[in-house]
SERO-4910 file (N, C-alpha, C, O; in steps of 0.05 Angstrom, whole numbers):
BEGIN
 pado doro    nc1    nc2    nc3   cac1   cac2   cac3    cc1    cc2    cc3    oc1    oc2    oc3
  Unk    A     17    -24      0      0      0      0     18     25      0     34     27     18
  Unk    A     16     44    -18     20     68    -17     16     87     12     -2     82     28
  Unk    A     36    111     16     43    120     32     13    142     37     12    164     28
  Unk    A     -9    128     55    -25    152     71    -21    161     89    -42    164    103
  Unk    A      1    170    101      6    182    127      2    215    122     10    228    141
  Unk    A     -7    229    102     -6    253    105    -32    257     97    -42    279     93
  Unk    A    -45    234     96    -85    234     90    -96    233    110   -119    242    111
  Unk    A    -79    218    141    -96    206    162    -86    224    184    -66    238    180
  Unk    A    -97    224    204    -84    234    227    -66    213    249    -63    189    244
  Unk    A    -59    221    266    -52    209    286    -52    178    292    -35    160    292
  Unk    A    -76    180    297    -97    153    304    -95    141    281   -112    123    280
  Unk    A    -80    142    261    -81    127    243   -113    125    226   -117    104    214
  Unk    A   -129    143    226   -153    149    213   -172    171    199   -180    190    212
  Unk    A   -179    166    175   -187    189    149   -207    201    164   -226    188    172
  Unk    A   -204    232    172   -226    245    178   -220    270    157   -214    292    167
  Unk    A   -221    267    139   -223    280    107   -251    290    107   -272    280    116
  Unk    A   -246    325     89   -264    335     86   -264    340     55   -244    336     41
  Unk    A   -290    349     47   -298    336     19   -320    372      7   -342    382     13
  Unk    A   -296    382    -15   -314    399    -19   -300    402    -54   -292    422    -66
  Unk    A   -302    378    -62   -300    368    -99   -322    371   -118   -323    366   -143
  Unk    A   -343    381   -101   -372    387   -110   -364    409   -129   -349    429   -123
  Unk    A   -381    399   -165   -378    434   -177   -408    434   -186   -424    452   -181
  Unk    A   -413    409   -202   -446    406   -214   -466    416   -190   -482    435   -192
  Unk    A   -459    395   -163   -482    404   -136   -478    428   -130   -498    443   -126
  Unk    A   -457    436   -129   -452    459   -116   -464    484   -131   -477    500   -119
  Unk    A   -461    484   -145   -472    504   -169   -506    503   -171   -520    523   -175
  Unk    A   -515    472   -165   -548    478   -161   -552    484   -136   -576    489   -134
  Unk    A   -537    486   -108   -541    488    -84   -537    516    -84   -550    528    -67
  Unk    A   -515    537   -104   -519    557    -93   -529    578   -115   -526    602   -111
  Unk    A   -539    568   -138   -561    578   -163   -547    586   -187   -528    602   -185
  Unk    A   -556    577   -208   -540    569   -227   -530    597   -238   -518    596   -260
  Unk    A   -533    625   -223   -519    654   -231   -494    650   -225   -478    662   -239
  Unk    A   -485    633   -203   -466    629   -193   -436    632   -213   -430    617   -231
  Unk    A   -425    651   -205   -403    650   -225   -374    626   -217   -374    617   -194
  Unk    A   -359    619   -230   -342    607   -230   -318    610   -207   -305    591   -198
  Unk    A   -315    643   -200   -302    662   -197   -303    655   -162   -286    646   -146
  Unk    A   -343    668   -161   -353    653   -130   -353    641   -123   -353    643    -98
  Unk    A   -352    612   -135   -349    576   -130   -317    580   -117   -317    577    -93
  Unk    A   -294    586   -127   -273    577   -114   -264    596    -95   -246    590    -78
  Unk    A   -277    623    -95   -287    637    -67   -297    625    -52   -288    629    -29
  Unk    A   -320    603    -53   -326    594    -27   -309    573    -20   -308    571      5
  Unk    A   -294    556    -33   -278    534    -27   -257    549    -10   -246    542     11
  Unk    A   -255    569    -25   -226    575    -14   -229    588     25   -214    594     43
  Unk    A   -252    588     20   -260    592     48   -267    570     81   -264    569    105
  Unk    A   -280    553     55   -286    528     74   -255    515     74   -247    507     96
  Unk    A   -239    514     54   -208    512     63   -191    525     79   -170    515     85
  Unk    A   -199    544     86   -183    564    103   -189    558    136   -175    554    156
  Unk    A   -214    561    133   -235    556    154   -239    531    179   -242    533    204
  Unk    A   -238    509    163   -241    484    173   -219    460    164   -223    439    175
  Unk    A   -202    462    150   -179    450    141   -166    445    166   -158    423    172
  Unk    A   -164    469    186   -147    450    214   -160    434    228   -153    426    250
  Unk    A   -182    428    218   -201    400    235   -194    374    224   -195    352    235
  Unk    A   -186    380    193   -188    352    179   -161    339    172   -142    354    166
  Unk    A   -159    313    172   -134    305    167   -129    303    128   -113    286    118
  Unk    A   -141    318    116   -140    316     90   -166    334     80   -184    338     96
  Unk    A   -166    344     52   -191    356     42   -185    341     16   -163    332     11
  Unk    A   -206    340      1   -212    334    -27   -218    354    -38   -235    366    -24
  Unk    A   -210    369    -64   -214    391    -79   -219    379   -107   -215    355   -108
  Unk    A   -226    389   -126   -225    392   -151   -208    411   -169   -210    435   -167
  Unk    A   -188    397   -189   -171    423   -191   -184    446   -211   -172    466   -219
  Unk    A   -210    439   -217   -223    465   -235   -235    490   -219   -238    512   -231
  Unk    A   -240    488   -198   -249    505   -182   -232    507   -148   -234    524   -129
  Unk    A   -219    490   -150   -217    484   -122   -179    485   -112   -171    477    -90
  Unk    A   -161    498   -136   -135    494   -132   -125    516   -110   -109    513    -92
  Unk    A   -141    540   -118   -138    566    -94   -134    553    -70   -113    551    -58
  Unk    A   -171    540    -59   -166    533    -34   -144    508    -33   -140    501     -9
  Unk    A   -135    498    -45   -111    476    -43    -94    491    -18    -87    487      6
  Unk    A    -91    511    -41    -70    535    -27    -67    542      2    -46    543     16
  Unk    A   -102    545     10   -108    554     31   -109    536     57   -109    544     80
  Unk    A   -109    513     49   -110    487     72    -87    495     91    -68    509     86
  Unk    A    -96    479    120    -80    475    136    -52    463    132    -49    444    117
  Unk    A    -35    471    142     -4    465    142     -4    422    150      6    405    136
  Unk    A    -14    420    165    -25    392    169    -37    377    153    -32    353    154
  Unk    A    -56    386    137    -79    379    127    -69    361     96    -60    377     79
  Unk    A    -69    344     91    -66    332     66    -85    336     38   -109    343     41
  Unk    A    -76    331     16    -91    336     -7   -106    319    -22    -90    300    -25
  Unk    A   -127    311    -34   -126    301    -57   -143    307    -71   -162    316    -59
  Unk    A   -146    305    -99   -153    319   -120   -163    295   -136   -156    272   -140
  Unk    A   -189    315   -147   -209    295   -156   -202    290   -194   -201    310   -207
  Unk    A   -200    268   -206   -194    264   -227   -211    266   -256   -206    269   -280
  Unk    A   -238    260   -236   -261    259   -262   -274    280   -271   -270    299   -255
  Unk    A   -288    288   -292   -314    305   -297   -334    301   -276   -337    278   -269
  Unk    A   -348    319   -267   -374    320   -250   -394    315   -267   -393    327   -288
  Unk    A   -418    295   -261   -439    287   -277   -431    266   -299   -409    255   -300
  Unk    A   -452    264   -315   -451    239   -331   -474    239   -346   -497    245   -339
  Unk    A   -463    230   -378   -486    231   -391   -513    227   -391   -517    209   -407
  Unk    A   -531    233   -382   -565    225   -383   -582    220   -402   -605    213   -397
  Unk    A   -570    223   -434   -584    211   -450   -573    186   -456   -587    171   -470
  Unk    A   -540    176   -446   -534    150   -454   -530    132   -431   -514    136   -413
  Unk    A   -547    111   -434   -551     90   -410   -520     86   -407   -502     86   -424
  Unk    A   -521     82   -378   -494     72   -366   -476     86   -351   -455     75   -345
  Unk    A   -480    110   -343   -472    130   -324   -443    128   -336   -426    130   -317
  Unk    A   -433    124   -356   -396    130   -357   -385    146   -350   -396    168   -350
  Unk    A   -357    145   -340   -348    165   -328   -329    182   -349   -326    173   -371
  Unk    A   -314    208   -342   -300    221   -364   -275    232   -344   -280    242   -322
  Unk    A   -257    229   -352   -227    253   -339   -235    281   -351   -251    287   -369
  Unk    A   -212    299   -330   -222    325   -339   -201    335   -357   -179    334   -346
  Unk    A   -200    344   -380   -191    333   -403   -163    342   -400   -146    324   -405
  Unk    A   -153    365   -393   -130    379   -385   -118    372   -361   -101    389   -355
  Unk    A   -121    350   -343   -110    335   -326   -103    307   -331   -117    292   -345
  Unk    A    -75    297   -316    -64    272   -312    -59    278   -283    -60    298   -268
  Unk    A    -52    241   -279    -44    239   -256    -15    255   -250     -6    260   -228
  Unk    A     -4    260   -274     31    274   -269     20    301   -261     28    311   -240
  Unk    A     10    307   -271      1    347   -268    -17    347   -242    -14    365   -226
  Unk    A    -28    337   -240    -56    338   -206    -32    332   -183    -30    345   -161
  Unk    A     -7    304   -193     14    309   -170     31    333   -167     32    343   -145
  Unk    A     46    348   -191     48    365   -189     40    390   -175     51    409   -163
  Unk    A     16    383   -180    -10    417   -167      1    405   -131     -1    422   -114
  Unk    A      8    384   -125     13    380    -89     -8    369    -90    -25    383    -79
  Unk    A    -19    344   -100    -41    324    -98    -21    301    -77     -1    290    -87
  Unk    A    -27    297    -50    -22    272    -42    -39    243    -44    -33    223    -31
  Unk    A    -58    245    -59    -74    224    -69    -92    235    -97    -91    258   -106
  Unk    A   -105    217   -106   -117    220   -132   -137    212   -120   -136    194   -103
  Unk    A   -171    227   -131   -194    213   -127   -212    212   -159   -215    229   -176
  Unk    A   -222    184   -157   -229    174   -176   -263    166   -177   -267    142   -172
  Unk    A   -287    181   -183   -308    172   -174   -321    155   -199   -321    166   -220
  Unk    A   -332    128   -197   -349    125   -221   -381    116   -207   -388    116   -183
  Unk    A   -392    110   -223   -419     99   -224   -421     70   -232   -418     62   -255
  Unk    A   -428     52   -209   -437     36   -213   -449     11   -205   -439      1   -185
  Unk    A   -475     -3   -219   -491    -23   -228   -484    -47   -232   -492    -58   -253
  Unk    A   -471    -60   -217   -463    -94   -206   -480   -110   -229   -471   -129   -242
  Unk    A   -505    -99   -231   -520   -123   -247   -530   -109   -282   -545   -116   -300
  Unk    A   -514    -87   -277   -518    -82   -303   -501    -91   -333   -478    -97   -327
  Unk    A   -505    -92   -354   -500   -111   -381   -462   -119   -370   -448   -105   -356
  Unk    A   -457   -138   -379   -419   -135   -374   -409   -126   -398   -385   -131   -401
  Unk    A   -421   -113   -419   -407    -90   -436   -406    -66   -424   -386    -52   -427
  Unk    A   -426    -57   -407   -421    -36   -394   -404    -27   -373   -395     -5   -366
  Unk    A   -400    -61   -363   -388    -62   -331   -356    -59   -345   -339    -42   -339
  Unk    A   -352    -80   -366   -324    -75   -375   -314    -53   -388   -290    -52   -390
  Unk    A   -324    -40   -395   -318    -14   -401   -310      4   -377   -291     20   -376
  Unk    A   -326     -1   -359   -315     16   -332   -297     13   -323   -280     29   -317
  Unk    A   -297    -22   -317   -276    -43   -300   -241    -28   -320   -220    -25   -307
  Unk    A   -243    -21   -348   -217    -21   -373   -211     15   -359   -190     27   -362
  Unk    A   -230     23   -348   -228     52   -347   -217     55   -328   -200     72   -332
  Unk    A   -215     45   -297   -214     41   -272   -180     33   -274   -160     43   -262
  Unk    A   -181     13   -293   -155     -4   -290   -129     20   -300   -106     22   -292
  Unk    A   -143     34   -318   -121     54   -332   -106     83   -320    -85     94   -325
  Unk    A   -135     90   -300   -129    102   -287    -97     95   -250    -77    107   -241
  Unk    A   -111     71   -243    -95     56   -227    -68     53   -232    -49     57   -216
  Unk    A    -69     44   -259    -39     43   -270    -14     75   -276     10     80   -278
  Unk    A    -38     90   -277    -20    119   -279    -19    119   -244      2    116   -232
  Unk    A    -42    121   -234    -17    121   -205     -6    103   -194      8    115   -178
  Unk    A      0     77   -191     22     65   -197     41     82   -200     53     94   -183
  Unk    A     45     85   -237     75     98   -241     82    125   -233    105    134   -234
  Unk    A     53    140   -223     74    159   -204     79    159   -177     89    179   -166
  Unk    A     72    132   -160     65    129   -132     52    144   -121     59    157   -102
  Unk    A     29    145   -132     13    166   -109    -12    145   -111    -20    131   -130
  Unk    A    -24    148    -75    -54    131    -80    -74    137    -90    -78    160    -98
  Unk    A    -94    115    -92   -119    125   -110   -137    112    -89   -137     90    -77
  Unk    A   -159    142    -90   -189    129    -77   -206    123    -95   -202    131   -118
  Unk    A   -221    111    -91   -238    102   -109   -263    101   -100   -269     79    -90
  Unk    A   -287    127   -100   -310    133    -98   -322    119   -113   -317    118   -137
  Unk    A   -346    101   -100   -366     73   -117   -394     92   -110   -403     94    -87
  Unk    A   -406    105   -133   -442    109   -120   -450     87   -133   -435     79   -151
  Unk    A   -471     74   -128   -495     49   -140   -510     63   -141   -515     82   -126
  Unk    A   -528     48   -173   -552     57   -175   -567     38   -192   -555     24   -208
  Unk    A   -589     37   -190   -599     18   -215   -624     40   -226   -643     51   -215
  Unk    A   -613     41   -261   -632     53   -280   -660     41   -284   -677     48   -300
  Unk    A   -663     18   -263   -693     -4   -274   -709      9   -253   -734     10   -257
  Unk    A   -696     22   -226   -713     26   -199   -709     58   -208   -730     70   -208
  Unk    A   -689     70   -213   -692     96   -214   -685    108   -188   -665    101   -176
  Unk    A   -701    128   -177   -700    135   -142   -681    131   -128   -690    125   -106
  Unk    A   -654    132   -128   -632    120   -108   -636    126    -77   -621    116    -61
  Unk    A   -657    143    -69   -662    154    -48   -690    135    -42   -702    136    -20
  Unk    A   -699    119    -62   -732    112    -47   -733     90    -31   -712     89    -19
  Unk    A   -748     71    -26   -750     49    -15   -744     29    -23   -736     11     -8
  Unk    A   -746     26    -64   -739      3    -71   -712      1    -71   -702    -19    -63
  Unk    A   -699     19    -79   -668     19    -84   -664     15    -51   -650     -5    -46
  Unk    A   -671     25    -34   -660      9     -7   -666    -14     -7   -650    -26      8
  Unk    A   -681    -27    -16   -677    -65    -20   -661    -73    -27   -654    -94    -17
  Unk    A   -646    -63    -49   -628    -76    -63   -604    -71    -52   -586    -87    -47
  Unk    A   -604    -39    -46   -570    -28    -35   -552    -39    -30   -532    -38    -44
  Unk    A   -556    -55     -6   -536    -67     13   -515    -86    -13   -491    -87    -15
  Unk    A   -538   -100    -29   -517   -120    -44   -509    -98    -65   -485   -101    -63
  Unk    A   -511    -80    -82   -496    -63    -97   -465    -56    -91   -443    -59   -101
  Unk    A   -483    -37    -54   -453    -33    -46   -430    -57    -47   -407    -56    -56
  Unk    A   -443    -79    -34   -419    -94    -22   -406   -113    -56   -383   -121    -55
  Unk    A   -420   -118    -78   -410   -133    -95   -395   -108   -107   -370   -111   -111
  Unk    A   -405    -89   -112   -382    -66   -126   -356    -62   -105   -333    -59   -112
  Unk    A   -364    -63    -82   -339    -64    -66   -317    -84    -70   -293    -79    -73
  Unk    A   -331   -114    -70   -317   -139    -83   -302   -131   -104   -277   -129   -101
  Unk    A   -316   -123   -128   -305   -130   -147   -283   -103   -157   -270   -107   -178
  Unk    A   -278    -72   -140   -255    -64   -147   -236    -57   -119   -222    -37   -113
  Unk    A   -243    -86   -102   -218    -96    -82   -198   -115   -101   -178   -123    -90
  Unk    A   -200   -120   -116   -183   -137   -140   -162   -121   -142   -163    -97   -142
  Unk    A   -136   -137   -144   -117   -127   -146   -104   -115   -186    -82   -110   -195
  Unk    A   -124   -116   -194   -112   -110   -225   -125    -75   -222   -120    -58   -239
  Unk    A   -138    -71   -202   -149    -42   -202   -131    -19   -195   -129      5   -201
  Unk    A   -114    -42   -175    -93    -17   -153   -106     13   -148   -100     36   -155
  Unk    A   -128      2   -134   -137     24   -116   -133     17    -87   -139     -7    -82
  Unk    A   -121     34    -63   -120     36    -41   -131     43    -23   -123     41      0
  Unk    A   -163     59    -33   -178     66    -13   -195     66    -26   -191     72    -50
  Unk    A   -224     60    -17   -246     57    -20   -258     77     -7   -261     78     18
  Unk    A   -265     92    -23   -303    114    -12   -319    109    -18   -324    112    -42
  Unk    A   -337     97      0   -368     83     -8   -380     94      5   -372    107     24
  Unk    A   -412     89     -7   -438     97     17   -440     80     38   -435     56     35
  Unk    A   -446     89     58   -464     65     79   -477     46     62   -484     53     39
  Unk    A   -482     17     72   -486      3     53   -508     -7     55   -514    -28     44
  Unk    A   -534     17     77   -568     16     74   -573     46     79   -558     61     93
  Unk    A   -596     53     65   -610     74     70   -629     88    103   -652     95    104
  Unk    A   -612     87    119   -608     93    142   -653    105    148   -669    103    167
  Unk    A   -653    112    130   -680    122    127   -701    103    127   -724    109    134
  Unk    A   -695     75    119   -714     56    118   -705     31    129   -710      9    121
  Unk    A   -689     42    153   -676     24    177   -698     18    194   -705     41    202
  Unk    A   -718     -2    207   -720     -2    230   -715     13    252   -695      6    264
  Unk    A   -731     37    265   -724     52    280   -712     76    286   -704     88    306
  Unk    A   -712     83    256   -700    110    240   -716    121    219   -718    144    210
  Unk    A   -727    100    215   -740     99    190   -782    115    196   -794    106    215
  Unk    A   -794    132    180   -815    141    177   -834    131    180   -850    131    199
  Unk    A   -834    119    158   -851     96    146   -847     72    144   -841     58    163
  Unk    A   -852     61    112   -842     32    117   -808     21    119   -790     37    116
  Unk    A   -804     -5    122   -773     -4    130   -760    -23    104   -774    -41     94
  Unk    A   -732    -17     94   -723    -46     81   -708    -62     97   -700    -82     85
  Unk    A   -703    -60    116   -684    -76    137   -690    -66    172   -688    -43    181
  Unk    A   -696    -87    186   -695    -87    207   -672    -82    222   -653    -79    206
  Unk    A   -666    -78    246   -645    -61    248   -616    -86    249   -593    -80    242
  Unk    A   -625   -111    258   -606   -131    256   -600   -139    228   -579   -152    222
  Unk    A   -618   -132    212   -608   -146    183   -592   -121    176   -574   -124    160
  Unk    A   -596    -92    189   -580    -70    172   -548    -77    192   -526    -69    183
  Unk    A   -550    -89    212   -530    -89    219   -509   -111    215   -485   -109    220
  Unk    A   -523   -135    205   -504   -152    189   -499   -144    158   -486   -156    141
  Unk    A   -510   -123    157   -499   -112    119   -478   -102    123   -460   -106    107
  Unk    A   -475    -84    152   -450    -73    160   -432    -89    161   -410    -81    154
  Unk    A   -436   -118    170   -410   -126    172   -399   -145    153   -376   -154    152
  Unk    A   -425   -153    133   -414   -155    119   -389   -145     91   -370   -154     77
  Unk    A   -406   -122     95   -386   -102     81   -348   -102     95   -326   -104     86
  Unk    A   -355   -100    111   -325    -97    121   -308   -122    115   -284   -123    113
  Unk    A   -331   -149    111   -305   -171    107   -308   -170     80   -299   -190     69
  Unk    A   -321   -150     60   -322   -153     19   -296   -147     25   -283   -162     10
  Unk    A   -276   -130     41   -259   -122     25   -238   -123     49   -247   -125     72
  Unk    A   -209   -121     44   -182   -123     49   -169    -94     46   -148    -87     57
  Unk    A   -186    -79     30   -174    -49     31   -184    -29     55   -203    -33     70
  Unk    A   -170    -13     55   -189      9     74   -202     24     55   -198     31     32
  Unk    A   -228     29     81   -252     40     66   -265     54     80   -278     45     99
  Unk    A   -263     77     75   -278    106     87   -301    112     73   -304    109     49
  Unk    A   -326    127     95   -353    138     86   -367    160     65   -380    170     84
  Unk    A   -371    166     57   -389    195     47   -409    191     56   -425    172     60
  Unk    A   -407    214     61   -441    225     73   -459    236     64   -477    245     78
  Unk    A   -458    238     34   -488    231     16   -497    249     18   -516    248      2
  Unk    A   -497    278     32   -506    301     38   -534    295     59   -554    309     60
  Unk    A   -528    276     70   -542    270    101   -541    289    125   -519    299    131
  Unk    A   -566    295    142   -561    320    152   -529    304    174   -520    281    175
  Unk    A   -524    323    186   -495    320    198   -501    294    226   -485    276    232
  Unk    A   -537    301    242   -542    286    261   -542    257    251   -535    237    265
  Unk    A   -550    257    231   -558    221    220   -535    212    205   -535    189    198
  Unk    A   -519    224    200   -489    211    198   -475    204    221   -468    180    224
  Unk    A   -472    222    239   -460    212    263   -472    188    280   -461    173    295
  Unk    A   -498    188    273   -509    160    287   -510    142    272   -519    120    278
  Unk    A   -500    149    245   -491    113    221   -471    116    234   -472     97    250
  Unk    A   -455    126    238   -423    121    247   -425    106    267   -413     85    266
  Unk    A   -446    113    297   -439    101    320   -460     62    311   -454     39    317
  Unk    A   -476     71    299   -494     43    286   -473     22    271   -467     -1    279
  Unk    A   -465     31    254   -442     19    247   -422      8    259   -413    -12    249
  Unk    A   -414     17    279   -393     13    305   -406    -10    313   -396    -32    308
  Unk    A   -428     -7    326   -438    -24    340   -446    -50    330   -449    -71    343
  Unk    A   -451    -44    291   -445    -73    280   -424    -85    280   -425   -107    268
  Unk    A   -400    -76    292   -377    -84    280   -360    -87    258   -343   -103    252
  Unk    A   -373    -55    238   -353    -47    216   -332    -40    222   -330    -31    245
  Unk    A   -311    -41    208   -280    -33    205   -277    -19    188   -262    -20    168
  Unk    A   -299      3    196   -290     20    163   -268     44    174   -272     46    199
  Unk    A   -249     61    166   -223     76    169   -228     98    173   -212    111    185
  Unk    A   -247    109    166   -261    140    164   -277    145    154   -295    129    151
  Unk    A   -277    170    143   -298    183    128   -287    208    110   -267    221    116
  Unk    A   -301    213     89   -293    239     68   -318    256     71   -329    256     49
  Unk    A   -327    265     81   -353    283     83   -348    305     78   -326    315     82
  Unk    A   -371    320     65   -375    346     52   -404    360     64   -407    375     84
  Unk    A   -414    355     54   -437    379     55   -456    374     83   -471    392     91
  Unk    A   -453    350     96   -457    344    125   -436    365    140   -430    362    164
  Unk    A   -428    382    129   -406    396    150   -407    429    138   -411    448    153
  Unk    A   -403    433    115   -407    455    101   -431    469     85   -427    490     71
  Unk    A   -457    456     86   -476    471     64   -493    487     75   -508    502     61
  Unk    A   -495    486    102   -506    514    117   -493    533    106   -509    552    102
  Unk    A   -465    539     98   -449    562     86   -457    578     62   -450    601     57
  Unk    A   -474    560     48   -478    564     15   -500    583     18   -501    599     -1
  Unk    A   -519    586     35   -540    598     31   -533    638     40   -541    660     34
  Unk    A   -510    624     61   -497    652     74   -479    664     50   -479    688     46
  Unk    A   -466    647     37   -456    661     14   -466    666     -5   -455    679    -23
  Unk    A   -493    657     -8   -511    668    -40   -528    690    -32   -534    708    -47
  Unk    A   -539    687     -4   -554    708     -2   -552    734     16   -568    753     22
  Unk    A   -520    726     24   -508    749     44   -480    762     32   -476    780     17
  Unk    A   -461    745     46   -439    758     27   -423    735     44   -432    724     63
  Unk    A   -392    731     31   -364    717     37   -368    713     70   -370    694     86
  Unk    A   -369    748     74   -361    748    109   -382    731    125   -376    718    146
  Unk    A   -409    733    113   -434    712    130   -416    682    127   -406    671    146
  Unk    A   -415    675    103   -413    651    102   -382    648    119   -380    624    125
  Unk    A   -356    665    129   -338    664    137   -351    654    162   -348    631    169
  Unk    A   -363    667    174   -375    664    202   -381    641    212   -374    627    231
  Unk    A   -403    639    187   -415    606    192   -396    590    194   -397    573    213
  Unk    A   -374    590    175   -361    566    179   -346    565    198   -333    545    203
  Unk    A   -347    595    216   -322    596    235   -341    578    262   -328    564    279
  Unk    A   -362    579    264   -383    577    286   -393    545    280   -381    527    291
  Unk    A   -417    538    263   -435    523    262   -414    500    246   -413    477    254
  Unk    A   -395    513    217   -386    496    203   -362    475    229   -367    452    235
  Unk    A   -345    485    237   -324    485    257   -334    466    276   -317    451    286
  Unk    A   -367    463    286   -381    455    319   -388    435    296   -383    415    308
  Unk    A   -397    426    269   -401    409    253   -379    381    251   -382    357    256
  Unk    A   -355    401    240   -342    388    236   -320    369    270   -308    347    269
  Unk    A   -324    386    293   -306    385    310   -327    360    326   -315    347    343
  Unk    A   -354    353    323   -374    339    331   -361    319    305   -341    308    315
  Unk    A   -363    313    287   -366    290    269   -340    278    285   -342    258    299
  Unk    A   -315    292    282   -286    279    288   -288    265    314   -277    243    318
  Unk    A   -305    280    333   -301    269    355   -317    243    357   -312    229    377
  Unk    A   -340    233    338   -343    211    332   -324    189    318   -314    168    326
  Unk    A   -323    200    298   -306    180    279   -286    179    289   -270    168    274
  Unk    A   -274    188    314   -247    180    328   -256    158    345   -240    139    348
  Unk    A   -284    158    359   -297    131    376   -308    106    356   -318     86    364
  Unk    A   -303    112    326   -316     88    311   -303     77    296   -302     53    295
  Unk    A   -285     96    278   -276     82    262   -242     66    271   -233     72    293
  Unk    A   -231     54    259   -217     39    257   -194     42    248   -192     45    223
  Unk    A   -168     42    266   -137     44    248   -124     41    224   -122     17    220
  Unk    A   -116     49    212   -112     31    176    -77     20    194    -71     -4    191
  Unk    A    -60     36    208    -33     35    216    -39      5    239    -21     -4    252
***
């Protein structure tokens, strides 16, 4: 395994913050939004909250300023793909951003590479191999420059649609955990895994509204199953879950006996900010992040320091 000691803290664990958003971000803070403002606000939530985290994720189209701005502690990594994906052609493919390599993102002071794709375990294996040939090529450029690669998995199935409804929480658990299987393979040479929780916390037994897809013991053996799909370390996203119902998958999780390493979270920590910066000015949203973003972030860590798990 490649050298994460400048991703993790102490404890030997990813409490990475995640602000690689340009597509969400841009509908979160209205599509007037200039280009200009987007890496104004990064460069803020980098300034801001960077000494909480043992790493940030940026994008280098909007997001190299705040690179800049991170904590002296704080490690890097930089996101490799295009945001979004075609919607008129089945199969969510993914794209690089055309004026980046893995040589130039290390260059920019990337101490890791992040790599997100999309995907559908049970969808055609023309489609899957195409991803699986895409995945592999990328791996191999970091390889030859030694730097690690995460490897962000969303699931989704185009037959249920809804990734948020009830049916796709039936299925979830096995999406996550066979896509997890299948790029723990060593022809991928990826070293870290960013996955979702591997049930929709919303239609848990006991969390849940309405009706449930898992009782709380079946959500809690998905947990552990997940942790034995894979041999790599594997840290959370938080899906843009409010900040309280992340921290209690974290401690839920615990208590199944996941081994998952951390977490990369974003907007569970920063999107109170967006509204202060679209409809106030820099300095509101400075505030926020100095106050609410800061008691967000300084509350998650002090969980995921009681749950998650050593990679050292």
């Amino acid at each position: 395994m490649k050298n994460l000691d400048k991703l993790m803290n102490d404890q030997g664990i990813i409490s990475a913050l995640a602000i690689d958003q340009r597509g969400a971000l841009r509908r979160m803070m209205g599509d007037d939004i200039s280009g200009e403002q987007i890496s104004a606000f990064k460069q803020l939530v980098s300034e801001k909250l960077t000494p909480y985290a043992s790493s940030i994720l940026l994008d280098p189209e909007y997001g190299l300023a705040a690179a800049k701005k991170r904590d002296t502690n704080c490690g890097l990594i930089l996101a490799y793909e295009q945001t979004g994906y075609d919607k008129q052609e089945p199969g969510r493919f993914p794209d690089l951003i055309p004026n980046c390599s893995v040589k130039n993102l290390k260059a920019e002071g990337a101490d890791a590479i992040k790599l997100l794709i999309y995907i559908d375990v049970d969808e055609s294996k023309e489609i899957n191999e195409v991803k699986e040939a895409f995945v592999e090529r990328v791996g191999s450029e970091c390889v030859a420059e030694d730097i690690p690669l995460f490897l962000e998995i969303l699931t989704y199935d185009d037959s249920i649609g809804n990734e948020k409804g009830l049916e796709f929480a039936k299925v979830k658990p096995k999406k996550v955990i066979e896509a997890m299987k299948r790029y723990s393979e060593p022809r991928f040479n990826v070293d870290v895994l960013k996955v979702e929780v591997p049930v929709n916390m919303n239609f848990v037994e006991g969390y849940a509204e309405g009706e449930t897809a898992q009782t709380q013991a079946e959500a809690k053996a998905v947990f552990k199953e997940q942790s034995e799909a894979t041999d790599l370390p594997f840290i959370f996203l938080s899906a843009g879950v409010t900040p309280e119902l992340f921290q209690e998958t974290l401690r839920f999780a615990k208590e199944a006996e996941s081994t998952f390493n951390g977490v990369l979270c974003g907007r569970a920590t920063w999107s109170g900010a967006t509204s202060e910066f679209k409809n106030v000015d820099g300095e509101a949203a400075a505030k926020w992040l100095q106050t609410e973003g800061v008691k967000n972030i300084q509350e998650l860590d002090k969980v995921v320091q009681e749950t998650a798990t050593s990679i050292s």
